[in-house]
Backbone as ProteinMPNN parsed JSONL, in Angstrom:
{"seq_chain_A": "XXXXXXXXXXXXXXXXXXXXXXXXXXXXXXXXXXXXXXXXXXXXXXXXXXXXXXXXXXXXXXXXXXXXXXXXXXXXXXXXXXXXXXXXXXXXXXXXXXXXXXXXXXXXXXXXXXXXXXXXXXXXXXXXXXXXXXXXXXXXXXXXXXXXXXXXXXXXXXXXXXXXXXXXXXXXXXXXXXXXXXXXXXXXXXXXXXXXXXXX", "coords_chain_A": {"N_chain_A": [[14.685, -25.641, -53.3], [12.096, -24.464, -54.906], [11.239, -22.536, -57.979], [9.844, -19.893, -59.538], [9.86, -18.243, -62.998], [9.023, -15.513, -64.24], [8.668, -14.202, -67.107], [8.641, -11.193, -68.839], [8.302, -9.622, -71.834], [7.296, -7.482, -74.291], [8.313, -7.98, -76.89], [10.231, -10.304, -77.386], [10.881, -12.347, -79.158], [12.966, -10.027, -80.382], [14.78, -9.963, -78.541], [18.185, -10.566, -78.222], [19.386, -11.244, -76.284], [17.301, -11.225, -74.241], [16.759, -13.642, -75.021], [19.321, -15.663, -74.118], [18.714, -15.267, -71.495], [16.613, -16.982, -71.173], [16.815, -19.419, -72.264], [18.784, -19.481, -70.737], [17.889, -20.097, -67.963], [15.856, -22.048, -68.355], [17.572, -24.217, -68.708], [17.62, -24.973, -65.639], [17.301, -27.365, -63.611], [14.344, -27.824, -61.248], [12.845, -25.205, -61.847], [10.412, -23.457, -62.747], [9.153, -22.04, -65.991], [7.522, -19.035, -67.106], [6.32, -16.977, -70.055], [4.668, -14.167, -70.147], [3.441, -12.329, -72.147], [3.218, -14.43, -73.857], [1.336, -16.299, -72.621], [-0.772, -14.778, -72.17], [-2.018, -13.213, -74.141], [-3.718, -10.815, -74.424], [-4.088, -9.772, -72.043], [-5.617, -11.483, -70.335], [-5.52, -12.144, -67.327], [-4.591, -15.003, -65.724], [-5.946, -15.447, -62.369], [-6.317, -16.71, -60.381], [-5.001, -19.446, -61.361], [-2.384, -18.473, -61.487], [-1.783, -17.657, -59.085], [-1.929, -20.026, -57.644], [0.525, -21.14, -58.396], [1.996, -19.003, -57.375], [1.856, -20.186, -54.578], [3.159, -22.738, -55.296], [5.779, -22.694, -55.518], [8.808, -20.964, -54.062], [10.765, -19.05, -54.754], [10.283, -15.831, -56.424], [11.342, -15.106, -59.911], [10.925, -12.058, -61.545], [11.557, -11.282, -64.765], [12.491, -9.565, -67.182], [12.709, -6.642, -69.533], [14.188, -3.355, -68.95], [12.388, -1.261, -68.984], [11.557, 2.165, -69.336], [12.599, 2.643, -66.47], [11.526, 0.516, -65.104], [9.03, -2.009, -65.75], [7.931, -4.008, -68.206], [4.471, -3.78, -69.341], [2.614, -5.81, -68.368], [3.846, -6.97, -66.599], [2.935, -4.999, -64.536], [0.066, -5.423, -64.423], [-0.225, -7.589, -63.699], [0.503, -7.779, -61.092], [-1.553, -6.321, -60.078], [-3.624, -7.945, -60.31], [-2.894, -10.26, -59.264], [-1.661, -9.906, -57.021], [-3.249, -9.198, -54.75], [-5.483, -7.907, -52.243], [-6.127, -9.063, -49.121], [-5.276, -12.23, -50.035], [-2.339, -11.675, -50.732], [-1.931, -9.239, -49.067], [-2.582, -7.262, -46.388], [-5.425, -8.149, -44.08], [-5.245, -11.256, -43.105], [-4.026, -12.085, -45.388], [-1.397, -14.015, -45.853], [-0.208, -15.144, -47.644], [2.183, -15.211, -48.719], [4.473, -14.98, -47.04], [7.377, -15.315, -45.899], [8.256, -16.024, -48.72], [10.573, -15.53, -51.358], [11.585, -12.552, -53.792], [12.828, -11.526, -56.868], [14.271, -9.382, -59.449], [15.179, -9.781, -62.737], [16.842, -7.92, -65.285], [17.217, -6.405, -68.228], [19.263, -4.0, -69.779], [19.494, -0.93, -71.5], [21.622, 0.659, -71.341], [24.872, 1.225, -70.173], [26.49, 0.468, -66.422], [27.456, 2.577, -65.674], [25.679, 4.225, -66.544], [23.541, 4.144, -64.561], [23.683, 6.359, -62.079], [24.819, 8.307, -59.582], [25.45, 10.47, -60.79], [25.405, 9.888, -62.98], [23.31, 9.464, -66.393], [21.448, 8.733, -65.907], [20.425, 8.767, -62.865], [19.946, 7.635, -60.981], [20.764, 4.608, -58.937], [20.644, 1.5, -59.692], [19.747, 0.247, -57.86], [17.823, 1.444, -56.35], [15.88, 2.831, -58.667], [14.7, 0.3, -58.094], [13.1, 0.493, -55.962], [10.184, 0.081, -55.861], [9.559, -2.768, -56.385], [11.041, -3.769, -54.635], [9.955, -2.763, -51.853], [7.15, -3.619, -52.6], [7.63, -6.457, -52.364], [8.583, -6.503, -49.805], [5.85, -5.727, -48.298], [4.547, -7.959, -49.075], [5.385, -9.505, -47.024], [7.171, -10.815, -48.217], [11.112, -11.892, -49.107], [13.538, -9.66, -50.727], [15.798, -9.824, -52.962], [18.962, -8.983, -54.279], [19.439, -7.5, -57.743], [19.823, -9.178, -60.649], [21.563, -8.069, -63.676], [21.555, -7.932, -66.938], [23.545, -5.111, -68.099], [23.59, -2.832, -70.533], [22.809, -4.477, -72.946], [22.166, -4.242, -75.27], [24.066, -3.966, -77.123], [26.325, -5.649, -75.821], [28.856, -8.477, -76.468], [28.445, -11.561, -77.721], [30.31, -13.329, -76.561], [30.696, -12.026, -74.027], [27.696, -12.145, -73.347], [27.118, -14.902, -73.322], [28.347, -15.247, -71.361], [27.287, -13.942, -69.08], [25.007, -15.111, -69.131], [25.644, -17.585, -68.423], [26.406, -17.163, -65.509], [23.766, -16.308, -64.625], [22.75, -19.143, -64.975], [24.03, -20.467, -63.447], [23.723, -19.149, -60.529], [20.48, -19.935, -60.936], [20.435, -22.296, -60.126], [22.599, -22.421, -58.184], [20.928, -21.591, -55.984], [18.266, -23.393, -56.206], [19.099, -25.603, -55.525], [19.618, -25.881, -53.49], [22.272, -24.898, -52.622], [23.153, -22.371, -52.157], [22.213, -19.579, -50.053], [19.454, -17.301, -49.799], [19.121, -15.566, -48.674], [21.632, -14.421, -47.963], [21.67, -12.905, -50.727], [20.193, -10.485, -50.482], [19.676, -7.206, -50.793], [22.16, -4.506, -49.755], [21.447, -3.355, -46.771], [19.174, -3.607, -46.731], [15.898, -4.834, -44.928], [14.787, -7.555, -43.604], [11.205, -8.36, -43.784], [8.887, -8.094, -41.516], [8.39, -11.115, -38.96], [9.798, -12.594, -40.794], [10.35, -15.62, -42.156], [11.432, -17.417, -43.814], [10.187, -20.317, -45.884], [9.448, -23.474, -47.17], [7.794, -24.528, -50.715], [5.152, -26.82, -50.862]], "CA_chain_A": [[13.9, -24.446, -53.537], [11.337, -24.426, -55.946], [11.68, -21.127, -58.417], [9.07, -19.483, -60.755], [10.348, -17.26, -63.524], [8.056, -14.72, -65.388], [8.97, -13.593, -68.184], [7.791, -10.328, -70.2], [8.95, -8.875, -72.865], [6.297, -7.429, -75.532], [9.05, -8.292, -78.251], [10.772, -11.366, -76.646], [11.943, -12.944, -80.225], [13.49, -9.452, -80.934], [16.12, -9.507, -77.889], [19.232, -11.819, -77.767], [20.002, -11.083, -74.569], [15.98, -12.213, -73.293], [16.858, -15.157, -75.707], [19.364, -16.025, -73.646], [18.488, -15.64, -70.15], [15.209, -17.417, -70.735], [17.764, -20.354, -72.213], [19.661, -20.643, -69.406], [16.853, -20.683, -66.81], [15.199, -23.52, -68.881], [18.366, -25.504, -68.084], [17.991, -25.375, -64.459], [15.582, -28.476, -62.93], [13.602, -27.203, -60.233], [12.496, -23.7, -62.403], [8.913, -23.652, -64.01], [9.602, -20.607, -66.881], [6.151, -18.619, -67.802], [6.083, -15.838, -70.689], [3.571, -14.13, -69.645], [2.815, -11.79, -73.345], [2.4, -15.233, -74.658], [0.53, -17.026, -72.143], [-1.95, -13.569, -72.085], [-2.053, -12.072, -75.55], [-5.124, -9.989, -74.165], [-4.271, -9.348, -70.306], [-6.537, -11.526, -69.177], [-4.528, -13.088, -66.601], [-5.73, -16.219, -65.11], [-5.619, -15.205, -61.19], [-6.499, -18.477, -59.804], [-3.985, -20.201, -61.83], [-1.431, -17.532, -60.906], [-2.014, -17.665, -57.866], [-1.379, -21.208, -57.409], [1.72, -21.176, -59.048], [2.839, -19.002, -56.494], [1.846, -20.833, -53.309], [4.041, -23.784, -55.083], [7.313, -21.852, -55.334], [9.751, -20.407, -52.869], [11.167, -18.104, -55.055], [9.6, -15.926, -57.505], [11.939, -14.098, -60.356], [10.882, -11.223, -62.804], [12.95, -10.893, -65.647], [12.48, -8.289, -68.057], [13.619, -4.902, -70.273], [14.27, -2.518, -67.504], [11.234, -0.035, -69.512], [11.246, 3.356, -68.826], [12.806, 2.643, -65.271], [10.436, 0.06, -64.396], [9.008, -3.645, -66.255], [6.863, -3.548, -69.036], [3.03, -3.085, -69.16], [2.119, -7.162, -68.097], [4.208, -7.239, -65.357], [2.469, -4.083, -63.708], [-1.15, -5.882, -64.72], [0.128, -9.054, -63.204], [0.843, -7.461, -59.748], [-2.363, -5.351, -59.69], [-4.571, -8.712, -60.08], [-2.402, -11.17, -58.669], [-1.295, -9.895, -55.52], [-4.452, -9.549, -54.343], [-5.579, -7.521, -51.18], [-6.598, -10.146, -48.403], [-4.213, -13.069, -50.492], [-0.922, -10.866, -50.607], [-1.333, -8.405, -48.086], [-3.686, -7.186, -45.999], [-5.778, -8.878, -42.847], [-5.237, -12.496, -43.93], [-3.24, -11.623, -46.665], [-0.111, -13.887, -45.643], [0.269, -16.852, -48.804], [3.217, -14.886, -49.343], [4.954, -14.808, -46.108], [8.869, -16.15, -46.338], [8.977, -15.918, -50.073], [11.769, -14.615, -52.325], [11.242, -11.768, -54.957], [14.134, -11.053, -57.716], [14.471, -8.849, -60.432], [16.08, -10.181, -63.548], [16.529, -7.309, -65.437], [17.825, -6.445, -69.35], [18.957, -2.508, -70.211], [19.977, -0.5, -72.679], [22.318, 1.416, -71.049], [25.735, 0.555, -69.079], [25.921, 0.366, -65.612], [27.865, 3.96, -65.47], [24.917, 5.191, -66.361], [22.869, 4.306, -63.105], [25.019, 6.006, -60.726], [23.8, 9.792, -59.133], [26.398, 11.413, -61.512], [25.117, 9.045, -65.073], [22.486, 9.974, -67.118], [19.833, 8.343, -65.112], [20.411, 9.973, -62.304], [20.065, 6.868, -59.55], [21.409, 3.419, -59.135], [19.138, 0.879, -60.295], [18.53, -0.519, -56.502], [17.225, 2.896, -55.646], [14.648, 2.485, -59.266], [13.334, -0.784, -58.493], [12.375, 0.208, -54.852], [8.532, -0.011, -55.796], [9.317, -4.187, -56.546], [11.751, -4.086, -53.008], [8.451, -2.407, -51.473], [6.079, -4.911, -53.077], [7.622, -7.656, -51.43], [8.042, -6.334, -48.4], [4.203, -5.727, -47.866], [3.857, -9.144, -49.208], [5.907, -10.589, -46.372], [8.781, -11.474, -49.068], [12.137, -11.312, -48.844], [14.2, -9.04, -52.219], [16.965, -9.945, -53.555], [19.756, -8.561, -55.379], [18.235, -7.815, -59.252], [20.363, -9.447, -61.885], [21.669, -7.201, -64.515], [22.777, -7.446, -68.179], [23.595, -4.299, -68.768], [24.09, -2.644, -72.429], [22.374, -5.496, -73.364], [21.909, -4.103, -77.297], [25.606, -3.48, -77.523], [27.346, -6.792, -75.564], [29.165, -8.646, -77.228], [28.349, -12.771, -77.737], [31.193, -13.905, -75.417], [30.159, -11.094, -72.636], [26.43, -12.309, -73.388], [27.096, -16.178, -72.799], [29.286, -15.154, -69.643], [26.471, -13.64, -68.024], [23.816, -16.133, -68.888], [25.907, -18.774, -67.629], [26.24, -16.429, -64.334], [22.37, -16.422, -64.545], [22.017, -20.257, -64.262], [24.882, -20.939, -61.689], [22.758, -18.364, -59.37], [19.641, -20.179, -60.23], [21.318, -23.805, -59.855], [22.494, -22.63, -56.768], [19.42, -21.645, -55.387], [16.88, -24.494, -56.748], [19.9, -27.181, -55.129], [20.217, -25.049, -51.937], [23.431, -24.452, -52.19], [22.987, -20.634, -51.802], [21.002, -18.896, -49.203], [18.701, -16.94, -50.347], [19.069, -14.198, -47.193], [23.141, -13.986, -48.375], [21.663, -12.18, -51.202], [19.668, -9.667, -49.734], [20.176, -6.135, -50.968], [22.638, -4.21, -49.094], [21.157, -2.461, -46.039], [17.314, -4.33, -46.65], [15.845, -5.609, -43.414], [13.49, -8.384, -43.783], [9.682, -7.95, -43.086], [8.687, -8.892, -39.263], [8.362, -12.301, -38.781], [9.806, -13.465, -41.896], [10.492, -16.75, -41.721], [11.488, -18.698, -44.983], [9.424, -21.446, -46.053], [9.585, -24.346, -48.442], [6.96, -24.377, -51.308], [4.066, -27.583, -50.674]], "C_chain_A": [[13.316, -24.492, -54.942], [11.506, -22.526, -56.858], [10.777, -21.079, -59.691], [9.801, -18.29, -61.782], [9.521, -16.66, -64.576], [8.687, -13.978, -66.032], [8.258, -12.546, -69.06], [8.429, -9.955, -70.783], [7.991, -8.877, -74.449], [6.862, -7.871, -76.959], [10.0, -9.156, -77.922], [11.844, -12.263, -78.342], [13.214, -11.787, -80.798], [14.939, -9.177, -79.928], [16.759, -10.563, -77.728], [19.601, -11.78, -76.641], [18.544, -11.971, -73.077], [16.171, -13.767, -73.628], [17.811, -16.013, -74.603], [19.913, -16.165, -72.415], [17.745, -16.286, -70.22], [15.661, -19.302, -71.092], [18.434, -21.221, -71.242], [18.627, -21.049, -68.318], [16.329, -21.888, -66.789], [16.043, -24.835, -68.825], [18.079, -26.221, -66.627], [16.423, -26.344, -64.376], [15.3, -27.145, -61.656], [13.012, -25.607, -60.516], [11.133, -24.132, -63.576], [9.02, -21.677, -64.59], [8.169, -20.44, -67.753], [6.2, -17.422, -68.214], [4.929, -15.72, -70.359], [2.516, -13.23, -71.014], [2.658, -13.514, -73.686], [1.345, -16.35, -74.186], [-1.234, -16.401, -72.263], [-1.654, -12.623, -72.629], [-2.82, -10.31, -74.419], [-5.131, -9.189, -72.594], [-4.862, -9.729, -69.787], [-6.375, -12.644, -68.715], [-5.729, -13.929, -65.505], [-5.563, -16.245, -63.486], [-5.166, -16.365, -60.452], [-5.139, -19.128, -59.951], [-2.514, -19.818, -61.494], [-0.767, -17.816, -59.245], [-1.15, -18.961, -57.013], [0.003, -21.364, -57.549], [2.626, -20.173, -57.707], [3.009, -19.49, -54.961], [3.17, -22.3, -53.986], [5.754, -23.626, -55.235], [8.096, -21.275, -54.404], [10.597, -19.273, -53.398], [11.185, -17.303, -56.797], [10.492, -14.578, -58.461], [10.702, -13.241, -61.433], [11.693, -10.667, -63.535], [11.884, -10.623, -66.958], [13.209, -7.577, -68.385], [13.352, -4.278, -69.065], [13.517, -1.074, -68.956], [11.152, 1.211, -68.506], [11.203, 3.315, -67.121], [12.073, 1.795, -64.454], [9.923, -0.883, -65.67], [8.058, -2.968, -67.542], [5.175, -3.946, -68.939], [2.678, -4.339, -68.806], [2.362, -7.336, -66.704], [3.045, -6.253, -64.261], [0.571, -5.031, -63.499], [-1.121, -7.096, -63.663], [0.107, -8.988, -61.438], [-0.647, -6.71, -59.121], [-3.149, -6.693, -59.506], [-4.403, -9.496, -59.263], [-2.193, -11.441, -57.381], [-2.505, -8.928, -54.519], [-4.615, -8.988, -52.959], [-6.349, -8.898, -49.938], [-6.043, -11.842, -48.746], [-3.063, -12.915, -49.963], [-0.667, -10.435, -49.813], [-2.562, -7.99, -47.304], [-4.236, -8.177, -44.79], [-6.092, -10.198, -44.18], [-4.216, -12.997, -45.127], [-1.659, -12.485, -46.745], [0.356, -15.061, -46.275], [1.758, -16.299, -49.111], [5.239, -15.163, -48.284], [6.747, -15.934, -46.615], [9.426, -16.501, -47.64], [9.794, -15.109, -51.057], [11.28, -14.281, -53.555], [12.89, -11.278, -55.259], [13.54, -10.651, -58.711], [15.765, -9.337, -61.465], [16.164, -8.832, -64.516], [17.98, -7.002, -66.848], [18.156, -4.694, -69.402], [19.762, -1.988, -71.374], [21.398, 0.429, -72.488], [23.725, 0.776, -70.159], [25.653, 0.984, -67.879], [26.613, 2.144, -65.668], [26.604, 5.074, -65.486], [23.779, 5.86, -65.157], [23.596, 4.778, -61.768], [24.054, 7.907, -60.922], [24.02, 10.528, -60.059], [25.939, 11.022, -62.79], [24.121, 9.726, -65.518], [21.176, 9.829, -66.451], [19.744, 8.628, -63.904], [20.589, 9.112, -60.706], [20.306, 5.834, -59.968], [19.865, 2.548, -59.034], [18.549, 0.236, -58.92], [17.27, 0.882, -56.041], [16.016, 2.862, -57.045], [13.808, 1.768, -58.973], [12.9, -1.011, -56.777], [10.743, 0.032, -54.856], [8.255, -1.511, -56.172], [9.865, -4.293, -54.878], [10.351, -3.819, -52.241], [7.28, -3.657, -51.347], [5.947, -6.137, -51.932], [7.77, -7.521, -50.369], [6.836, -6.253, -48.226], [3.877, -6.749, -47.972], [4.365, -10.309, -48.231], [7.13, -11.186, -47.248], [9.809, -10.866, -48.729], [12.205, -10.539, -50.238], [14.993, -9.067, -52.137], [17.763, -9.054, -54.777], [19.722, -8.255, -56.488], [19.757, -8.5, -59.307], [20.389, -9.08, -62.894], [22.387, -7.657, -65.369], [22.613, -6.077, -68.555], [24.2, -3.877, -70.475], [23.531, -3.748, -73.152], [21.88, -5.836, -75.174], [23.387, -4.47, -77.628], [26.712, -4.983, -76.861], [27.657, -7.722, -76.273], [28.431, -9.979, -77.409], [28.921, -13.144, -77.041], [30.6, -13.638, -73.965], [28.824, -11.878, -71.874], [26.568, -13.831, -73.082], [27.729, -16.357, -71.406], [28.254, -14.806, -68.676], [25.03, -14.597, -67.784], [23.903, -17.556, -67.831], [25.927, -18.509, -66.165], [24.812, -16.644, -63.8], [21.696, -17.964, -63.874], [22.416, -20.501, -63.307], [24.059, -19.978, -60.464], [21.326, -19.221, -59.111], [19.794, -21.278, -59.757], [21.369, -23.536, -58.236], [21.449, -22.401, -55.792], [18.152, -22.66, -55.049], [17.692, -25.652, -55.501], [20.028, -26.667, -53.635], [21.479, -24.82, -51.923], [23.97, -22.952, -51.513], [21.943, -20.271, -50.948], [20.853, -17.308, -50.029], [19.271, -15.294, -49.318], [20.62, -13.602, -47.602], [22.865, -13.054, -49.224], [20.977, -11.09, -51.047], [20.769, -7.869, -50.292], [21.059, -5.419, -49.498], [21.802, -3.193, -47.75], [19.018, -3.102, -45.527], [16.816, -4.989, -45.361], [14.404, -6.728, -44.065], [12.045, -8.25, -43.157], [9.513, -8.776, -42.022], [8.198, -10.048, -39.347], [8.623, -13.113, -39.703], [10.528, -14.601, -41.324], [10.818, -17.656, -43.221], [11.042, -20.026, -44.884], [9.577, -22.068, -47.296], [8.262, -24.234, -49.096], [6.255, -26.251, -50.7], [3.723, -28.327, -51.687]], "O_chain_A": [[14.002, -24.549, -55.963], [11.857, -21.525, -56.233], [10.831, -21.87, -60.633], [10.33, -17.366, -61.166], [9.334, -17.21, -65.661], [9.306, -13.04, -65.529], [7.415, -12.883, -69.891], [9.549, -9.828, -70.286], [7.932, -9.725, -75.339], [6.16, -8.081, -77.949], [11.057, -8.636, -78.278], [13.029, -12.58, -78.445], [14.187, -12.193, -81.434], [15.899, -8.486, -80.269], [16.233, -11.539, -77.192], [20.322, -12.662, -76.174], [18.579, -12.618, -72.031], [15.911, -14.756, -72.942], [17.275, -17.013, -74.126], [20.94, -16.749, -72.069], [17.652, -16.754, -69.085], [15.138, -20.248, -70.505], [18.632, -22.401, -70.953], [18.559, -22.193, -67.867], [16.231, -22.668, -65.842], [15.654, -26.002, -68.861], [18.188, -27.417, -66.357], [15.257, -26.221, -64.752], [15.836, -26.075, -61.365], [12.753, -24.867, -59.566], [11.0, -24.758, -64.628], [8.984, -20.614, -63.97], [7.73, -21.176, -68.636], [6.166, -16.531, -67.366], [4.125, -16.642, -70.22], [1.289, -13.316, -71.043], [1.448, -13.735, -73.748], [0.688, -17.085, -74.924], [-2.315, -16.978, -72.369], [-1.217, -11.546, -72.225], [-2.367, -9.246, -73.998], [-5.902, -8.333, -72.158], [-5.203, -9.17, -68.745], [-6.721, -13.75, -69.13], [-6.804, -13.745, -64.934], [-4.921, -17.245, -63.163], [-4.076, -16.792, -60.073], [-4.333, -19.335, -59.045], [-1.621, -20.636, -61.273], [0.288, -18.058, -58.659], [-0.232, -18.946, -56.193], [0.606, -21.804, -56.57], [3.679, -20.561, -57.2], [4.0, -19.273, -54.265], [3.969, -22.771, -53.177], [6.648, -24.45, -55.039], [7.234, -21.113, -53.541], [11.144, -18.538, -52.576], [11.683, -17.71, -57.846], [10.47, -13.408, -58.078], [9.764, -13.832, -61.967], [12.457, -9.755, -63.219], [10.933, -11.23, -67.45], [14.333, -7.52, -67.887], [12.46, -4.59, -68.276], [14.177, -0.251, -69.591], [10.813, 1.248, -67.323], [10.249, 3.734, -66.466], [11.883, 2.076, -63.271], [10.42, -0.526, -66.739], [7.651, -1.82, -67.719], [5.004, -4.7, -67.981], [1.493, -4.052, -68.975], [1.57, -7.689, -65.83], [2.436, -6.796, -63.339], [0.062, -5.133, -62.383], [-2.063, -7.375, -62.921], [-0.22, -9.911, -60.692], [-0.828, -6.561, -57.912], [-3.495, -6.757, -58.326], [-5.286, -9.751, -58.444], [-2.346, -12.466, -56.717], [-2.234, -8.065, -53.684], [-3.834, -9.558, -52.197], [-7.25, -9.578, -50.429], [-6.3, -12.701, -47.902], [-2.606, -13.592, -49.042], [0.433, -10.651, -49.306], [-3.625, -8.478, -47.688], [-3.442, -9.071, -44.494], [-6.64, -10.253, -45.281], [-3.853, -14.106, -45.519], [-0.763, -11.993, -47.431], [1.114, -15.876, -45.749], [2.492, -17.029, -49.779], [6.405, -15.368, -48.619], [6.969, -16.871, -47.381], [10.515, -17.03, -47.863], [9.44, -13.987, -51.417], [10.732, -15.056, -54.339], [13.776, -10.884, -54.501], [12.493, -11.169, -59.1], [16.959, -9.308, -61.166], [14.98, -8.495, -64.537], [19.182, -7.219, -66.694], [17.198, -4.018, -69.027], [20.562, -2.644, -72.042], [22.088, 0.804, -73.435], [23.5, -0.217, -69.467], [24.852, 1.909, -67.749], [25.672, 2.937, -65.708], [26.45, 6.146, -64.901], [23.356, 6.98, -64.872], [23.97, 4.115, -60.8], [23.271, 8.43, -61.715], [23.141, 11.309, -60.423], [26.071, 11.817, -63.721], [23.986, 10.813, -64.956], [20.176, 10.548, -66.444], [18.553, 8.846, -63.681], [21.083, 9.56, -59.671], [20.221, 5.65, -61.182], [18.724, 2.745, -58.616], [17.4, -0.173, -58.753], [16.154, 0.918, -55.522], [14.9, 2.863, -56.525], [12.605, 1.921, -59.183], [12.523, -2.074, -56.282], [10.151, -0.146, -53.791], [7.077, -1.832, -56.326], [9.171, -4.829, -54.014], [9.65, -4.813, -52.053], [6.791, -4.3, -50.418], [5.085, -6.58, -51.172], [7.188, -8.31, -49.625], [6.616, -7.335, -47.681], [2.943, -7.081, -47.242], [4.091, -11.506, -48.321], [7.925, -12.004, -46.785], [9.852, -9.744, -48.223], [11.217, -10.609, -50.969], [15.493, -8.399, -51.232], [17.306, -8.612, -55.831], [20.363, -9.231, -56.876], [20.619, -8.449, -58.43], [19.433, -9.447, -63.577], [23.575, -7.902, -65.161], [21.661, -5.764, -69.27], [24.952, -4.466, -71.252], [24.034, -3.836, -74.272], [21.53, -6.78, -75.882], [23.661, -5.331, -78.465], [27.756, -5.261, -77.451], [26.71, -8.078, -76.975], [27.26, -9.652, -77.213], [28.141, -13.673, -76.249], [30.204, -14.417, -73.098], [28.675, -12.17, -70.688], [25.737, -14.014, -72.193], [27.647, -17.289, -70.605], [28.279, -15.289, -67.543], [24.306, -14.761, -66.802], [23.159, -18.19, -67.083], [25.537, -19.423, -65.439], [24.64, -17.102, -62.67], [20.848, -18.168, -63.004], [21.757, -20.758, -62.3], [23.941, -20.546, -59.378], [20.846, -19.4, -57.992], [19.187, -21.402, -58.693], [20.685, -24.029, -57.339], [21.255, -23.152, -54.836], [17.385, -22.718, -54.087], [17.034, -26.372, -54.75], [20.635, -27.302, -52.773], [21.828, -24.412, -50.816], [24.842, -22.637, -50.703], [20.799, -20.679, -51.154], [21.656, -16.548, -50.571], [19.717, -14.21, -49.693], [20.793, -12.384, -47.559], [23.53, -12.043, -49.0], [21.396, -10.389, -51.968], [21.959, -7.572, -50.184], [20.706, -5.723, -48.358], [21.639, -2.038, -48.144], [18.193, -3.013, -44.618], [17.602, -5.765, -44.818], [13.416, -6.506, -44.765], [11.929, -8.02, -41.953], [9.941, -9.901, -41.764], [7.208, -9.991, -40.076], [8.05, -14.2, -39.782], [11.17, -14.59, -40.274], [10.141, -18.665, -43.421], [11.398, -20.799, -43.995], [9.793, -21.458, -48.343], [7.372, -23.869, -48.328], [7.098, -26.89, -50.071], [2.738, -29.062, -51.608]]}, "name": "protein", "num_of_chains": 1, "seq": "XXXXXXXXXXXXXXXXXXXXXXXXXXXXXXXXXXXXXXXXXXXXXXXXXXXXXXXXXXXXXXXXXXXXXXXXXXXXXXXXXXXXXXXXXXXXXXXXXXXXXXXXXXXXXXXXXXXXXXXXXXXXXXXXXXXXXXXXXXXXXXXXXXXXXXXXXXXXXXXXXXXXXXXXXXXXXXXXXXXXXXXXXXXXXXXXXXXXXXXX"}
């Protein structure tokens, strides 16, 4: 399994925790790793090129600050150009069909806080239903996010425990060892006729 990983984060040198997830990913073979603030200062994302990149993948992460309940301002840009009506979704629309969408995802808060009773009021699968969504329309499967939580406040030990967590997930993935469908949010049904497919 081939595996793309986009990366945003408008302040990417300022978090140790983006530092290193974006570390460990860069270990695993079979993972092409694209910041996307520094590929496109300006927003002006290269579709085409995009594009491509995801017909040659099988499974495409976003890892980010979990911003104001939701990615920061590239990612949203990235999805509006990228995924493309008549590409993505839509009559014709089916380059996407059998591919895996994950959320990698950094916060500021512990997990206590995503719970009905915490401060934030819902659990973070129940926030990032407008990426679960996404890929359903696009024919993708969604996976499980991947959470450091507290991610200001963990310690160094905590913070190398979970990175290393980070690659053994994507390791197992890229090598097949892991099915992809095992991780599957709890209760998620896969879009009609999905069918997992190898990247080309």
């Amino acid at each position: 399994m081939r595996i793309l990983v986009l990366q945003a984060h408008p302040r990417a040198s300022f978090s140790i925790a983006q530092k290193a997830l974006t570390a460990a990913a860069r270990q695993v073979a079979g993972v092409t790793f694209r910041d996307l603030y520094a590929l496109y200062p300006d927003f002006n994302i290269d579709i085409g090129r995009e594009q491509k990149l995801l017909l040659e993948h099988d499974l495409i992460v976003l890892q980010h600050p979990f911003y104001w309940y939701s990615s920061p301002a590239i990612i949203k840009e990235w999805q509006d150009l990228v995924l493309d009506f008549g590409w993505a979704y839509g009559p014709g629309g089916d380059n996407l069909h059998g591919k895996n969408l994950m959320s990698v995802l950094t916060t500021g808060g512990p997990e206590t806080a995503y719970h009905e009773r915490g401060r934030n009021r819902f659990a973070i699968n129940d926030l990032l239903a407008p990426f679960n969504q996404s890929a359903h329309r696009c024919g993708m499967a969604y996976l499980k996010p991947f959470v450091v939580f507290e991610s200001r406040l963990i310690g160094k030990d905590a913070l190398a425990a979970q990175a290393e967590d980070y690659r053994a997930l994507l390791e197992g993935f890229a090598s097949g060892k892991r099915d992809p469908r095992k991780h599957l949010i709890h209760g998620y049904k896969l879009p009609d006729g999905y069918r997992q497919k190898q990247s080309t």
